[in-house]
C-alpha positions in Angstrom: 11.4 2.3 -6.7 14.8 2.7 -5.4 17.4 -0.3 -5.6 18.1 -0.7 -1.9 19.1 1.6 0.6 21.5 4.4 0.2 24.6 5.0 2.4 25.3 5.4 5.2 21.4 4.0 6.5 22.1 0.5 4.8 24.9 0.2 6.9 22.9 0.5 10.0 19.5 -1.4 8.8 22.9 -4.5 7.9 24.4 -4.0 11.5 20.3 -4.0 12.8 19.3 -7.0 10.9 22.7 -8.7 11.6 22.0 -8.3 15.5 18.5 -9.5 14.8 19.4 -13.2 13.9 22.2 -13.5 16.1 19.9 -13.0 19.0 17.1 -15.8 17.5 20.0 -18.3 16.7 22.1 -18.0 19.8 19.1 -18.6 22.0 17.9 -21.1 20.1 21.2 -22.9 20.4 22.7 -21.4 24.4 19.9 -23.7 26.4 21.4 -26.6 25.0 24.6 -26.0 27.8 22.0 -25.1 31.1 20.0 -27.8 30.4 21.5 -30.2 33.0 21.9 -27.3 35.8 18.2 -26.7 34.6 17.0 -29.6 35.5 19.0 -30.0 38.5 17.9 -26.5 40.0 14.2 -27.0 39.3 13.6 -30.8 40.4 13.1 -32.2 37.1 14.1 -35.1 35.0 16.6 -34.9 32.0 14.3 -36.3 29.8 11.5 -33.5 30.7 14.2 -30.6 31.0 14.6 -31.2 26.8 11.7 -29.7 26.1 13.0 -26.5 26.9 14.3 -26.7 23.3 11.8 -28.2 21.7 9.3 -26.4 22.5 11.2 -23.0 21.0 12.1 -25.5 18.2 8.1 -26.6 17.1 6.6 -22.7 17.9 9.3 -21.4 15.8 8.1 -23.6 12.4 4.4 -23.4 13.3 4.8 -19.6 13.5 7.2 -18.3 10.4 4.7 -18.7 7.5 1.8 -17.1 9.8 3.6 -14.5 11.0 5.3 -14.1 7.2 1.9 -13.7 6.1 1.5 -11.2 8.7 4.6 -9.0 8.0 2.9 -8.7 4.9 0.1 -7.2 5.9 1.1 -5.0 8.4 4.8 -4.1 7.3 7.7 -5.8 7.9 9.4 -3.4 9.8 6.9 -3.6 12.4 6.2 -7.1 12.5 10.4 -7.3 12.9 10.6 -4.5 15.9 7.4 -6.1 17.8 9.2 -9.2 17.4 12.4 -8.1 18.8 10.5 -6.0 21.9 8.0 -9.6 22.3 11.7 -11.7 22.7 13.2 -9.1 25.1 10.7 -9.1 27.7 9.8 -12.9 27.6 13.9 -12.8 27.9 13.6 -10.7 31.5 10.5 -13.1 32.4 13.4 -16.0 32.8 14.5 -14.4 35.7 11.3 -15.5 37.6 10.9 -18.9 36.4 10.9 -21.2 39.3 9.1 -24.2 38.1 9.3 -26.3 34.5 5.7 -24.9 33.3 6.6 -21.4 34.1 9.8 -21.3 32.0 8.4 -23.3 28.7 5.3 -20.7 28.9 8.6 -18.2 28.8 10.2 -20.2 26.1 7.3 -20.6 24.1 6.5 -16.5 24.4 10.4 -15.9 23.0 9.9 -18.0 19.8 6.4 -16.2 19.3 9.3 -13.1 18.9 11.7 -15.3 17.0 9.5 -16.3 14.8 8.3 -12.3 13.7 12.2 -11.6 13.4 12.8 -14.5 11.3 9.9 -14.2 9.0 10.6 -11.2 7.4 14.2 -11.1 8.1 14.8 -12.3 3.9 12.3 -9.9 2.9 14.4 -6.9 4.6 17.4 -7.9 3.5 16.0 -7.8 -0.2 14.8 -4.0 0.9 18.5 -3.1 2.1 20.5 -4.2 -0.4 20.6 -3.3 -4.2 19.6 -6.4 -6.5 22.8 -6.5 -7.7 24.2 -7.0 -4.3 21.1 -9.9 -2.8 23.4 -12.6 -2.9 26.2 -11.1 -0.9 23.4 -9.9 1.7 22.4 -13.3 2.4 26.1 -14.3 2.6 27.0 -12.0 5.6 23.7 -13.4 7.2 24.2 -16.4 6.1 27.7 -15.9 8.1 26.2 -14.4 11.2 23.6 -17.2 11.2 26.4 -19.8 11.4 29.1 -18.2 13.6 25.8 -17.4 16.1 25.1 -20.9 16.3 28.9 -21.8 16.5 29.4 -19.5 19.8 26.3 -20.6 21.4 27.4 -23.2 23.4 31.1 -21.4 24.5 29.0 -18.2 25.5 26.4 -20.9 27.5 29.4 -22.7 29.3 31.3 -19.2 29.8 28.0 -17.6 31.6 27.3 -20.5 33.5 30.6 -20.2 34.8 30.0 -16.9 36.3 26.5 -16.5 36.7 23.4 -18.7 37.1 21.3 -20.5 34.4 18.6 -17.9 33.8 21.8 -15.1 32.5 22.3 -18.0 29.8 18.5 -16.8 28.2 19.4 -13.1 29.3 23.3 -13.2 27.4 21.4 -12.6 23.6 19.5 -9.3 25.0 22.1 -6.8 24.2 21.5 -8.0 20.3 17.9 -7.6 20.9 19.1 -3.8 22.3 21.1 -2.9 19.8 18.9 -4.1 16.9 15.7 -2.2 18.0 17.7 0.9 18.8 19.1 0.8 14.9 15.6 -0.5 13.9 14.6 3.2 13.0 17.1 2.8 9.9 15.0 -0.5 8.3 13.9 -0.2 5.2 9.5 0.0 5.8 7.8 -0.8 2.3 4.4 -0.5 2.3 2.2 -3.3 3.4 0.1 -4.7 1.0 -3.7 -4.9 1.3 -4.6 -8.6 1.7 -6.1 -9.7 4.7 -4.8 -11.7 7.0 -6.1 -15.5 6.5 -6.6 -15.8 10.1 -8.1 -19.6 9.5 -5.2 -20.5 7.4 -2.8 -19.1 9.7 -4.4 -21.4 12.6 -4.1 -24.3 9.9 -0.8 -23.9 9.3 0.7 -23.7 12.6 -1.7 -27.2 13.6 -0.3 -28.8 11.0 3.4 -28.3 11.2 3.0 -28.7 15.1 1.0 -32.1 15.0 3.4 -33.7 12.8 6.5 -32.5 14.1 4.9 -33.1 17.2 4.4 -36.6 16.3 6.9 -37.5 15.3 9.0 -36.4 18.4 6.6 -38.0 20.4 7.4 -41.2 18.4 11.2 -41.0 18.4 11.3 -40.5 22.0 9.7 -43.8 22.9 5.6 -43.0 23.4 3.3 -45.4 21.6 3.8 -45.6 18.5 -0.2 -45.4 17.9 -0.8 -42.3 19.9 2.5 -40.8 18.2 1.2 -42.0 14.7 -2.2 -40.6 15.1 -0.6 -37.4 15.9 0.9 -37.5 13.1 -1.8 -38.7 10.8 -4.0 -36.0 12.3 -1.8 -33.5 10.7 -1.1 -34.8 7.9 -4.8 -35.1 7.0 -5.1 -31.4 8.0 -2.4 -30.2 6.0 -4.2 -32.0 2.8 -7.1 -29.8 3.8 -4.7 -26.7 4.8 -3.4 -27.5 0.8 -6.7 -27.2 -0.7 -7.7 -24.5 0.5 -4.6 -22.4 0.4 -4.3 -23.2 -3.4 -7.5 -20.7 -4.2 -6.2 -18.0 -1.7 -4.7 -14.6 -3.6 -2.4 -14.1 -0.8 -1.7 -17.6 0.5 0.1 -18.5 4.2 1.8 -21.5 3.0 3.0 -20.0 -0.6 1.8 -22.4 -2.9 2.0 -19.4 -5.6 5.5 -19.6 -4.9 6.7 -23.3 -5.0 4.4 -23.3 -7.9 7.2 -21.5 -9.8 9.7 -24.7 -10.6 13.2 -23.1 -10.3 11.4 -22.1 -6.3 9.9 -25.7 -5.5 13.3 -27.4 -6.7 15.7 -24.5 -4.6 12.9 -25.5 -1.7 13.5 -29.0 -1.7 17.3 -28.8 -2.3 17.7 -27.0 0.7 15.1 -29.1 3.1 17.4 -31.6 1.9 20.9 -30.1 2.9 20.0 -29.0 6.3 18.5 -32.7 7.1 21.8 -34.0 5.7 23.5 -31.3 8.1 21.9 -31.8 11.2 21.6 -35.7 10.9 25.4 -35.7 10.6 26.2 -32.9 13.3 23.8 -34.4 15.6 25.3 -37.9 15.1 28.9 -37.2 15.1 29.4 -36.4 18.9 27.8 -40.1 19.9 30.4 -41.6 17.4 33.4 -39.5 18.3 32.2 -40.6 22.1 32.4 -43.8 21.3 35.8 -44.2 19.9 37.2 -42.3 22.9 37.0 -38.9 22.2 36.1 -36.6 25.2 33.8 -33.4 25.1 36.5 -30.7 24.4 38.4 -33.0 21.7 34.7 -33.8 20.5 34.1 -29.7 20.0 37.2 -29.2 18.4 37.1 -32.3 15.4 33.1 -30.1 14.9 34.5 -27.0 15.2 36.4 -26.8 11.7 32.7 -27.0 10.2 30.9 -23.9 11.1 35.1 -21.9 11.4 35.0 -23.1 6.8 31.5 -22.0 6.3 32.3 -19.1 7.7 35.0 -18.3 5.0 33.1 -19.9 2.3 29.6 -18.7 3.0 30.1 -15.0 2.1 32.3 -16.1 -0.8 29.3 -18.0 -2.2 27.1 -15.2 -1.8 29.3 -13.0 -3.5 29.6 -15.4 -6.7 26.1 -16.1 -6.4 25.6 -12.5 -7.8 27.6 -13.6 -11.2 27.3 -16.9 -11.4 24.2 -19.4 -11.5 22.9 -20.7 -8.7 22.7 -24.2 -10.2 26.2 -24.3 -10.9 27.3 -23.1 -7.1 25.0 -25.0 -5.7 26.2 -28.7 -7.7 30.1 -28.1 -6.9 29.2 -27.9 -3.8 27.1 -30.8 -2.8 29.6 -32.6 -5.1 32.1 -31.2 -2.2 30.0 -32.4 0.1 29.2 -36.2 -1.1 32.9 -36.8 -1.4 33.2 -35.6 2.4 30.4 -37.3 3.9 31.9 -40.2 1.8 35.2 -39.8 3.6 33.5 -39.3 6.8 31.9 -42.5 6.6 35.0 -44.5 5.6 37.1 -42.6 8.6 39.9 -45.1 9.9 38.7 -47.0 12.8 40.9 -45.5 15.5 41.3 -42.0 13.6 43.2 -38.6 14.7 41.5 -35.3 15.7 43.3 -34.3 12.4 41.5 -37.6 10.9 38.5 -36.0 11.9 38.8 -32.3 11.1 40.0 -31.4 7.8 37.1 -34.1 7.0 34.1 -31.6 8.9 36.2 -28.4 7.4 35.5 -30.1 3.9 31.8 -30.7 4.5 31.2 -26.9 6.3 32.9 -25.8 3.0 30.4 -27.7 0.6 27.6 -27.1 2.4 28.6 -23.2 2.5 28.9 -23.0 -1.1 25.5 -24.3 -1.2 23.0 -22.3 1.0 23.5 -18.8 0.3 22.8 -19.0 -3.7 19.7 -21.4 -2.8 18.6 -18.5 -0.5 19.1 -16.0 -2.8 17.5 -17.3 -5.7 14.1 -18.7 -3.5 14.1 -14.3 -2.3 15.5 -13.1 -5.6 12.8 -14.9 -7.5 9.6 -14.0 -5.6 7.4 -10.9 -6.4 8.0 -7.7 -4.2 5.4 -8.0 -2.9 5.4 -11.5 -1.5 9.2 -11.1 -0.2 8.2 -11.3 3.2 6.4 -15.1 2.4 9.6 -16.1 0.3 11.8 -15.2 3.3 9.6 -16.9 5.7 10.0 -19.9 2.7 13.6 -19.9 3.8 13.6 -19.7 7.1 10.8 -22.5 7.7 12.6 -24.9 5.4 15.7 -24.2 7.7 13.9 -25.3 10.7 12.1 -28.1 9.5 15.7 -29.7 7.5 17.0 -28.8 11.2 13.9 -30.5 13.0 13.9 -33.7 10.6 17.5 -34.2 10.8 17.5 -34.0 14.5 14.8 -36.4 14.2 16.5 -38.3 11.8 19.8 -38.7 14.2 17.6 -40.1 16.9 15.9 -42.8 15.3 19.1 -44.0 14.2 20.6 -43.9 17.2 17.6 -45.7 18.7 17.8 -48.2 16.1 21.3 -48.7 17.1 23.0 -47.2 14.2 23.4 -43.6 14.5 27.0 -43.7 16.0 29.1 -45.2 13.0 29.1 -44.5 8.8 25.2 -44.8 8.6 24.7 -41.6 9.1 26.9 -39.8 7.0 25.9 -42.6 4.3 22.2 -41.0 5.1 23.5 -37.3 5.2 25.4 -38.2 1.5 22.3 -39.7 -0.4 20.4 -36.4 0.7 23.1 -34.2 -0.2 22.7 -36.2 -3.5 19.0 -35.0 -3.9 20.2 -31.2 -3.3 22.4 -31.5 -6.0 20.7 -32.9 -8.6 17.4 -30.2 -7.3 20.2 -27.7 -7.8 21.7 -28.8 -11.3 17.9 -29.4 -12.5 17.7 -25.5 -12.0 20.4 -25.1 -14.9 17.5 -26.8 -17.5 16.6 -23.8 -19.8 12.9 -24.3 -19.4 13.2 -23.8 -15.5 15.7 -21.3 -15.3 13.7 -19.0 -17.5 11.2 -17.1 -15.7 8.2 -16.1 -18.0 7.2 -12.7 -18.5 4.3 -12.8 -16.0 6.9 -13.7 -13.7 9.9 -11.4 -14.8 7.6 -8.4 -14.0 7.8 -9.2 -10.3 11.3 -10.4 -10.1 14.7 -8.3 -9.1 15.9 -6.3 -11.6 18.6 -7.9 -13.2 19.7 -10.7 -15.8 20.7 -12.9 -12.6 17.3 -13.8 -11.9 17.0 -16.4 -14.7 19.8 -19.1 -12.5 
């Protein structure tokens, strides 16, 4: 088997798969901007207009592991083209939306596309680049990944500006272009020869949807017994979803995966940092607000954030090539207490310079972090469940994202999620990602066995 793709074709599948996840992240992050002129233009209330991004938020998670399982099965190259083609023309359907219903029907079809880009995304990436080169891979798309969600909003507000609300859904397309019409130079594997768990995929997506579901439901102030039965109902169906994915050869929800410690711990270390990321990014505007701040000053004391990770993030992949994960991964949630710390103990009138060289130092802890957790959940999988270890990733993304979000709103709610209790919160789960990340440093961990070094990458790197 050849160790990635050779030159020049890498560098196109790289630009293709580049384009790919800047299209899923900057829609999932543009609506944020129109929703106000949404709501406005189609007669609707603020509070309804928000589930314009939740609903892409919820099909997204429910549909990654699925559609992971499905990439597997029927090639990941196609599952990644169909998903592109699936986005673009529930992109053009935006045009015609003239009612609430209409558009989230529209919204709902894009993440159905997302979710076959993002799913086997990882998995391609591992196919494109040599072994010896993973890490730096999911740097750069790590990079793109944060930048895209960066530039969401100033491309939103710059379109709007010009053009009206339905050319904010239509301004990622071009990606979407570009990537199919490079798409020929993806690497295409050959699918393996499990079916499908058709039953298991249904499971899957009920359970993550009923509990995220749920818990929305509960944060946003509907009864807390319809809201908790939502949630119980999928909790009790993911017990059963468990059980029965736990004697499957080819499982949805890869059990055989987070079965493997040095996975399960890199699994939970991340969950972990992106809740303690999103409750602190979500939180911060409310408490900037509140001591004065206005909406430009506000995106300029976040802005240092995403500009360091940025820097860092494809410096950490690099590294994470030559030196262990577990080491990478415990500087920089140490970096990252010690900010979160300082952000919590900010002066009580403080200066946008207060502010920013405080987010820069989080946005550089935090991007020394993810791309060696990434690497190692792809790097350590089987070939031929790449496509489920990439679709690991990505759903443990979304749902840090989804529970942080979450997270922010109940304390805010409870009337504490604009001062130091959330970056108190953020810091004592940026304490669980690093000890998950120095606990992969214990010998008995970080060795693979030889079962398991059969179906790793390659190289000596695999044991971090």
């Amino acid at each position: 088997m050849s160790d990635g793709l050779p030159l020049p074709r890498r560098f196109l599948a790289i630009a293709s798969l580049g384009c790919g996840s800047a299209l899923v992240i900057i829609d999932g992050g543009i609506a944020n901007v129109a929703l106000p002129t949404i709501a406005r233009d189609l007669n609707v209330a603020p509070s309804s207009v928000v589930s314009i991004v939740t609903v892409y938020q919820v099909m997204l998670v429910m549909l990654l592991l699925p559609f992971a399982g499905l990439g597997e099965r029927i090639g990941l190259k196609r599952t990644y083209q169909a998903g592109q083609m699936i986005f673009a023309a529930a992109t053009l359907l935006c045009f015609f939306a003239k009612s609430l219903p209409f558009l989230l029907i529209v919204r709902a079809v894009q993440a159905i596309g997302a979710a076959g880009v993002l799913s086997v995304s990882s998995a391609l990436i591992r196919q494109t680049y040599p072994a010896s080169q993973l890490g730096r891979g999911l740097g750069i798309n790590s990079v793109i990944v944060t930048s895209s969600a960066a530039a969401a909003p100033t491309i939103g507000g710059l379109v709007l500006a010009v053009a009206p609300w339905p050319w904010v859904f239509a301004s990622s397309l071009p990606f979407a272009v570009i990537s199919i019409a490079l798409g020929r130079a993806l690497p295409d594997p050959k699918p393996g020869l499990t079916q499908l768990d058709l039953i298991g995929a249904i499971m899957c997506a009920g359970m993550f949807g009923l509990i995220i579901g749920g818990a929305e439901s509960l944060v946003h102030g509907d009864s807390p017994v319809v809201s908790g039965a939502i949630i119980a109902t999928g909790a009790t169906l993911g017990w059963f979803f468990v059980r029965r994915e736990l004697g499957a050869p080819a499982p949805i929800l890869p059990v055989d995966l987070l079965a493997r410690p040095i996975i399960a711990l890199s699994a939970m270390g991340s969950l972990t940092a992106f809740t303690a990321s999103m409750t602190l990014l979500v939180s911060t505007p409310f408490r900037l607000a509140a001591l004065g701040f206005t909406p430009t000053q506000i995106g300029a004391c976040i802005a240092p954030w995403p500009l360091t990770n940025m820097i860092v993030a494809p410096l950490s992949g690099f590294l994470s090539d030559r030196v262990p994960a577990g080491i990478l991964g415990g500087i920089g949630m140490a970096v990252t207490l010690v900010a979160l710390s300082l952000l919590a103990t900010m002066p009580t009138d403080p200066s946008y310079f207060d502010v920013a060289w405080r987010m820069a130092l989080c946005g550089s802890g935090f991007g020394l972090y993810l791309p060696p957790n990434a690497r190692l959940v792809v790097g350590s999988a089987p070939r031929q469940r790449a496509a489920a270890a990439g679709g690991l990733v990505s759903t443990v993304r979304l749902t840090g994202q989804t529970i942080g979000a979450t997270l922010a709103a109940a304390l805010l709610a409870a009337g504490i999620g604009s001062g130091a209790v959330p970056p108190l919160v953020a810091a004592g789960l940026a304490l669980v990602a690093g000890l998950c990340s120095i606990a992969r440093l214990r010998p008995s961990i970080r060795r693979p066995t030889l079962t398991e070094l059969r179906d790793e990458v390659p190289t000596m790197r695999q044991t971090r």
